[in-house]
MARLO-392388 format. One record per residue (C-alpha): y, x negated, z. Coordinates in steps of 0.02 Angstrom, whole numbers, padded with zeros to 5 digits. Layout:
BEGIN
> y	x	z
> Y	X	Z
...
// end
This chain:
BEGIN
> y	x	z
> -01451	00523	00424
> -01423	00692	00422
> -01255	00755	00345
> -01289	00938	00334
> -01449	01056	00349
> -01482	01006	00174
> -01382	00846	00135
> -01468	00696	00187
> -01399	00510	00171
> -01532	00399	00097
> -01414	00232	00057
> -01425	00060	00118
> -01303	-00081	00221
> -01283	-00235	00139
> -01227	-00384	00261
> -01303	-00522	00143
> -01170	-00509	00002
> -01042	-00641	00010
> -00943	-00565	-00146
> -00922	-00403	-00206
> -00903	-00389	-00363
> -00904	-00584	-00387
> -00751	-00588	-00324
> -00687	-00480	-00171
> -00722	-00549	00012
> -00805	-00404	00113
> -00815	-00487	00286
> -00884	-00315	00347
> -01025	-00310	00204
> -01033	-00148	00100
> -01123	00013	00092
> -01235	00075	-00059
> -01228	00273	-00038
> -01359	00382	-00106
> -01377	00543	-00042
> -01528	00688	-00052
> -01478	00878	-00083
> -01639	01005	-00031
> -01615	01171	-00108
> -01756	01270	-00199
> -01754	01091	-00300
> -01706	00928	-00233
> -01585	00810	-00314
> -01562	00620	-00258
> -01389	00550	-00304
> -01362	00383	-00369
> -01474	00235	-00327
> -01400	00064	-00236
> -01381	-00117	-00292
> -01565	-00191	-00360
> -01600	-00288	-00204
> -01624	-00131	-00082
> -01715	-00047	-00200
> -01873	-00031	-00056
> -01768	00024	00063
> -01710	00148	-00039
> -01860	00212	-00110
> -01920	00222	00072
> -01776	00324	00131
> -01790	00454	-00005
> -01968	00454	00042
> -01944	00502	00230
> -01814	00623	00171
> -01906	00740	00058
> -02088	00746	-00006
> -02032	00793	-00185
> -01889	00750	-00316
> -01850	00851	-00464
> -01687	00756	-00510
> -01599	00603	-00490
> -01406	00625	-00505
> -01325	00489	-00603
> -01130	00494	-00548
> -01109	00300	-00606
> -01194	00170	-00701
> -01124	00025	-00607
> -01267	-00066	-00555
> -01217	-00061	-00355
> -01250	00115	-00396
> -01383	00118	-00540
> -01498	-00037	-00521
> -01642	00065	-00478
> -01645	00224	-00599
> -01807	00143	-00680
> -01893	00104	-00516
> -01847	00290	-00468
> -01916	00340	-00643
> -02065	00266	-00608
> -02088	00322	-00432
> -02066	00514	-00478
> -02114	00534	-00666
> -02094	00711	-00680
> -01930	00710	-00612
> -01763	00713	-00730
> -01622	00612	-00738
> -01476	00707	-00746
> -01281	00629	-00806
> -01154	00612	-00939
> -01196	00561	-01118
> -01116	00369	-01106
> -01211	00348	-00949
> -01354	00387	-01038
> -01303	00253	-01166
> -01291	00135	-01036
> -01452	00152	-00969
> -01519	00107	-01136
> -01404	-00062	-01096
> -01497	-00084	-00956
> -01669	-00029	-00959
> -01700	-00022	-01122
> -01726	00147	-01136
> -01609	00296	-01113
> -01770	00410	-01044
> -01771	00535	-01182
> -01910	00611	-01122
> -01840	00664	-00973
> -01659	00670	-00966
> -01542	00805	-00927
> -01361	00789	-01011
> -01205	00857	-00950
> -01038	00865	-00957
> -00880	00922	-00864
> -00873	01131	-00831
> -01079	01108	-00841
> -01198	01145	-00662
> -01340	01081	-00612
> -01440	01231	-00504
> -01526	01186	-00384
> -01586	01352	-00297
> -01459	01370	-00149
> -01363	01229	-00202
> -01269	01214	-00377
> -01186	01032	-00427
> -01061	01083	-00528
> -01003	00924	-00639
> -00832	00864	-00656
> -00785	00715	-00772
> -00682	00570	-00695
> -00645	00455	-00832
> -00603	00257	-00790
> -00629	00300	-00587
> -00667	00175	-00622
> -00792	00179	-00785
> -00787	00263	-00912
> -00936	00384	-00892
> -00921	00424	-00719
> -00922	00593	-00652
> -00921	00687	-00496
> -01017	00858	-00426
> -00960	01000	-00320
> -01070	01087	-00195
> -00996	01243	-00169
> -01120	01310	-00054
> -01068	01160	00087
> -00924	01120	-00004
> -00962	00940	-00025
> -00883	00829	-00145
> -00996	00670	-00211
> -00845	00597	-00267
> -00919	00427	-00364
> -00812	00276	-00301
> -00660	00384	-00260
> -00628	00366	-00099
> -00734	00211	-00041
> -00683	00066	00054
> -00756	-00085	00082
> -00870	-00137	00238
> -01045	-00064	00275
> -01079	00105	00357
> -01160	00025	00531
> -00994	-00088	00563
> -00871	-00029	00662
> -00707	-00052	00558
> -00567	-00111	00692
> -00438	-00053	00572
> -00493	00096	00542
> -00520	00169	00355
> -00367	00142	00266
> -00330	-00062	00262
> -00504	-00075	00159
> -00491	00068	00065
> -00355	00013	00042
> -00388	-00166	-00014
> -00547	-00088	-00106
> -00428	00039	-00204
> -00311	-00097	-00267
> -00418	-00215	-00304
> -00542	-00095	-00406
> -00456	00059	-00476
> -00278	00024	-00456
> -00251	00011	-00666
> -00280	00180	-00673
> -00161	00288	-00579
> -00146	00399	-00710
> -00351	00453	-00705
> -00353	00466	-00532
> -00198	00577	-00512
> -00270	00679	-00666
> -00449	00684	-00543
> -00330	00734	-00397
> -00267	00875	-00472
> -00450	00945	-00518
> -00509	00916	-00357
> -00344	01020	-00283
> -00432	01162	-00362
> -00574	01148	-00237
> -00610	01192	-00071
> -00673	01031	00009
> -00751	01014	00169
> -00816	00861	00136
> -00822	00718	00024
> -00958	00603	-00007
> -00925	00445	-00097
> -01049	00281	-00154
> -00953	00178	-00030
> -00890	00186	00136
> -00919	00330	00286
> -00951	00500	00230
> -00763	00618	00247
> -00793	00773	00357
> -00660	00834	00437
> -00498	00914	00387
> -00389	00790	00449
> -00487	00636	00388
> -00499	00750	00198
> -00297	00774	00200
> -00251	00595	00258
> -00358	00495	00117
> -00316	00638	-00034
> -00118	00593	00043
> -00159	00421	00024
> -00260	00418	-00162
> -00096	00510	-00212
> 00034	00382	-00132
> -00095	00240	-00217
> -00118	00298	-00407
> 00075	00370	-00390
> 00127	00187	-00344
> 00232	00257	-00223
> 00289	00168	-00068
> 00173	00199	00075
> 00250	00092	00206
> 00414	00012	00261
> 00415	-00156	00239
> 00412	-00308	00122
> 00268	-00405	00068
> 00338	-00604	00065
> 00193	-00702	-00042
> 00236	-00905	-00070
> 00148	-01057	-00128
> 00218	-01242	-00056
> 00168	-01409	-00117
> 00211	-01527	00014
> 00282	-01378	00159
> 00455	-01359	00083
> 00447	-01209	00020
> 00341	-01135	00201
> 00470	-01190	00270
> 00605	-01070	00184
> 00476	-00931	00172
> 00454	-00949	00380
> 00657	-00949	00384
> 00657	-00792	00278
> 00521	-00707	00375
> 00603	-00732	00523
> 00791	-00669	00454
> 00712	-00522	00402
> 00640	-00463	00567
> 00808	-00520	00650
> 00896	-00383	00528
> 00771	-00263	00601
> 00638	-00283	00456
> 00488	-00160	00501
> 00352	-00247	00423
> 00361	-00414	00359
> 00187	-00461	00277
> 00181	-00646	00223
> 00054	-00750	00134
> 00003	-00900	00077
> -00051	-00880	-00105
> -00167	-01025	-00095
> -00242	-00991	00063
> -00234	-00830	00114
> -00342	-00670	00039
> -00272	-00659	-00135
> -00332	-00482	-00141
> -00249	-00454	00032
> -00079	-00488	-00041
> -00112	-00365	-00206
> -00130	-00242	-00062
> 00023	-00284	00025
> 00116	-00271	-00140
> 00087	-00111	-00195
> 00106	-00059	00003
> 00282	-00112	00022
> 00444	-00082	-00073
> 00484	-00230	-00089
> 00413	-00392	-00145
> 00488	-00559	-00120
> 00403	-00713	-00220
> 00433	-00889	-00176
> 00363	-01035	-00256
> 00400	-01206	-00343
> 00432	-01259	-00494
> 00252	-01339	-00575
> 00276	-01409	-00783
> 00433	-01324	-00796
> 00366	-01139	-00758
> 00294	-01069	-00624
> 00161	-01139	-00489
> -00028	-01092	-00540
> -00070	-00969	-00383
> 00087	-00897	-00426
> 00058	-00848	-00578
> -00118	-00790	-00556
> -00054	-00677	-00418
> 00085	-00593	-00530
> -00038	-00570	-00668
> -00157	-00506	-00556
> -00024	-00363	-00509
> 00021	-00327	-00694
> -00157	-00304	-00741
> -00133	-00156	-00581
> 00007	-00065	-00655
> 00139	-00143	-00527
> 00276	-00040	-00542
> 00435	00028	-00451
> 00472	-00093	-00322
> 00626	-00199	-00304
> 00573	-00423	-00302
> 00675	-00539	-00238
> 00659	-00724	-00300
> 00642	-00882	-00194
> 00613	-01038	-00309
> 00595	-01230	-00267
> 00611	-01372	-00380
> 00705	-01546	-00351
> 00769	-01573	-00520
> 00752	-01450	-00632
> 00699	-01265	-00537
> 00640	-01159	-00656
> 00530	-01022	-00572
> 00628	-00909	-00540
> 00659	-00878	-00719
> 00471	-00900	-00758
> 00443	-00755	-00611
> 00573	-00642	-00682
> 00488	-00671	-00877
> 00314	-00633	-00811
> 00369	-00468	-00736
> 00487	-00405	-00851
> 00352	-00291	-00933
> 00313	-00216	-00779
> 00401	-00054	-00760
> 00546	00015	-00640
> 00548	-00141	-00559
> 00732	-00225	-00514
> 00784	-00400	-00450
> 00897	-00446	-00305
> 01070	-00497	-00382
> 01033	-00653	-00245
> 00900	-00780	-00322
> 00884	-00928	-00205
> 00862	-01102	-00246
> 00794	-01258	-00174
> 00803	-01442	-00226
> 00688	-01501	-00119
> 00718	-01458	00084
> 00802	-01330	00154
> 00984	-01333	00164
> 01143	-01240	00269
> 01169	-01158	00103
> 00984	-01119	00084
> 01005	-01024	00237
> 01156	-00918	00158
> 01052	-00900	00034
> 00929	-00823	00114
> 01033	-00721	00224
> 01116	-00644	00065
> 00934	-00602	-00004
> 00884	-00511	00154
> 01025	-00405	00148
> 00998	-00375	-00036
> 00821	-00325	00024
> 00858	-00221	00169
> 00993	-00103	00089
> 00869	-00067	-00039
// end
């Protein structure tokens, strides 16, 4: 696919993998970029995840009849697998990237090509006769050795995983780019705001027509550029980006669905604008990390399992602590017949997170749901909504 007179897209579509990462559902698959750049020299960036490695190969080889380098931006292996096949397919081409890339290749392969490697570092350019890649280091984006290049001549960013979403490049996304980018960011990077707004502000130095990344659909026009840089910086901010709160429960025996379904529909009654709700134990776990960082406000609600909190519970707050959650105003909902004790479990596990308040209104169940459960509940919402 052609990108520009002299940018090529050599990458591959993966609708096999059932996990990415071992752990994130991509029911649209996922896209491996890689991406040729023909100046005087040609340089091939990044390789793709070990089983496409023919495909690969092949698309470089319809692309351009000659290689002088291969462009290391990150040694994940969805994005490195293949630098020894490509080694051995083109020996007299270099491998250019950063010195602890170059450490991890020795990890991998079992060598860290010596012979043939090029390393550099950020402020350092890579000329390619027409074209100059001019390096920029992007620490913990979500490794520690990644980096990124500048083409100033189309300026083209190949921004490394910033600004991928999940889903491969030949499906259609019905919800356009930002609910798995979204999902993707979250999920992946969203521990360190504090390297991607430092990459932002680099990048704001640079006129960018378009921006390349290792997953998702190529960036290309100014509108598409300003609304996902607007979006990275709402993300690694953890600012609000939408109105709304994000209700996520767990219920033994339908209790506590019950209350949630109550809430839910309270909420929207008040004139709620979003109310996102999920099941813990059913629904996308990674889903609901999403929500929670979207909305303001969180509201948990679970029961009360060995006097602390219920396991998908807990596993779901820890899984937003390990993100940085922070800045967002939680409301409680606990359930327990005889002695309900997750609420104060809840409120222990996040009281390292940062700038984050609880409702004054904690609700309790012993068992079903109540007339006073439903004052309850009406007292959260407002506690909620005037927030």
């Amino acid at each position: 696919m052609k990108i520009t007179d002299d940018i090529v897209y050599v990458g591959v579509n993966d609708h096999d993998v059932d996990l990415f990462e071992g752990q994130f559902e991509v029911p649209l698959g996922m896209a491996y970029n890689s991406y040729v750049v023909k100046g005087e020299k040609v340089a091939v960036t990044d390789t793709v995840d070990a089983r496409f490695g023919d495909e690969w190969l092949a698309n470089v080889a319809a692309a351009t009849d000659r290689v002088d380098y291969l462009v290391v931006h990150h040694m994940e292996p969805d994005h490195s697998a293949n630098v020894a096949r490509f080694a051995a397919a083109y020996p007299e081409a270099k491998i250019v990237s950063s010195a602890s890339a170059f450490a991890m290749m020795k990890n991998f392969f079992g060598t860290d090509f010596a012979d043939r490697r090029v390393v550099v570092k950020e402020g350092d350019a890579l000329d390619l006769g027409g074209h100059v890649l001019a390096f920029v280091a992007a620490p913990m984006v979500h490794w520690p050795e990644v980096m990124v290049s500048y083409d100033a001549a189309t300026k083209t960013l190949f921004s490394a995983d910033g600004f991928g979403k999940f889903g491969a490049n030949d499906v259609e996304d019905p919800e356009g780019w930002d609910c798995e980018a979204r999902r993707y960011y979250f999920g992946i990077v969203g521990k360190f705001g504090a390297q991607v707004q430092a990459l932002l502000k680099k990048a704001a130095a640079l006129d960018i027509a378009r921006i390349c990344p290792l997953h998702g659909p190529v960036l290309q026009t100014p509108e598409e550029i300003a609304h996902v840089v607007k979006q990275y910086a709402t993300w690694s901010s953890y600012g609000v980006e939408s109105e709304g709160v994000c209700v996520a429960y767990t219920s033994v025996y339908g209790h506590t669905k019950a209350v949630v379904e109550k809430f839910c529909e309270i909420l929207r009654a008040k004139g709620c604008p979003k109310v996102a709700c999920a099941d813990l134990a059913r629904d996308d776990m990674y889903e609901t990390i999403e929500d929670g960082f979207r909305y303001g406000s969180l509201v948990l609600a679970t029961t009360t399992y060995n006097t602390a909190v219920f396991p998908k519970m807990e596993e779901y707050i820890r899984h937003l602590l390990r993100r940085n959650y922070q800045n967002r105003r939680v409301g409680l909902i606990e359930n327990g017949t005889w002695a309900p004790m997750a609420a104060k479990g809840m409120k222990e596990l996040l009281s390292s997170a940062k700038g984050v308040t609880f409702c004054d209104t904690v609700v309790t169940v012993k068992g079903a749901m109540t007339g006073e459960t439903a004052a309850q509940l009406e007292r959260l919402a407002d506690d909620i909504l005037k927030a």
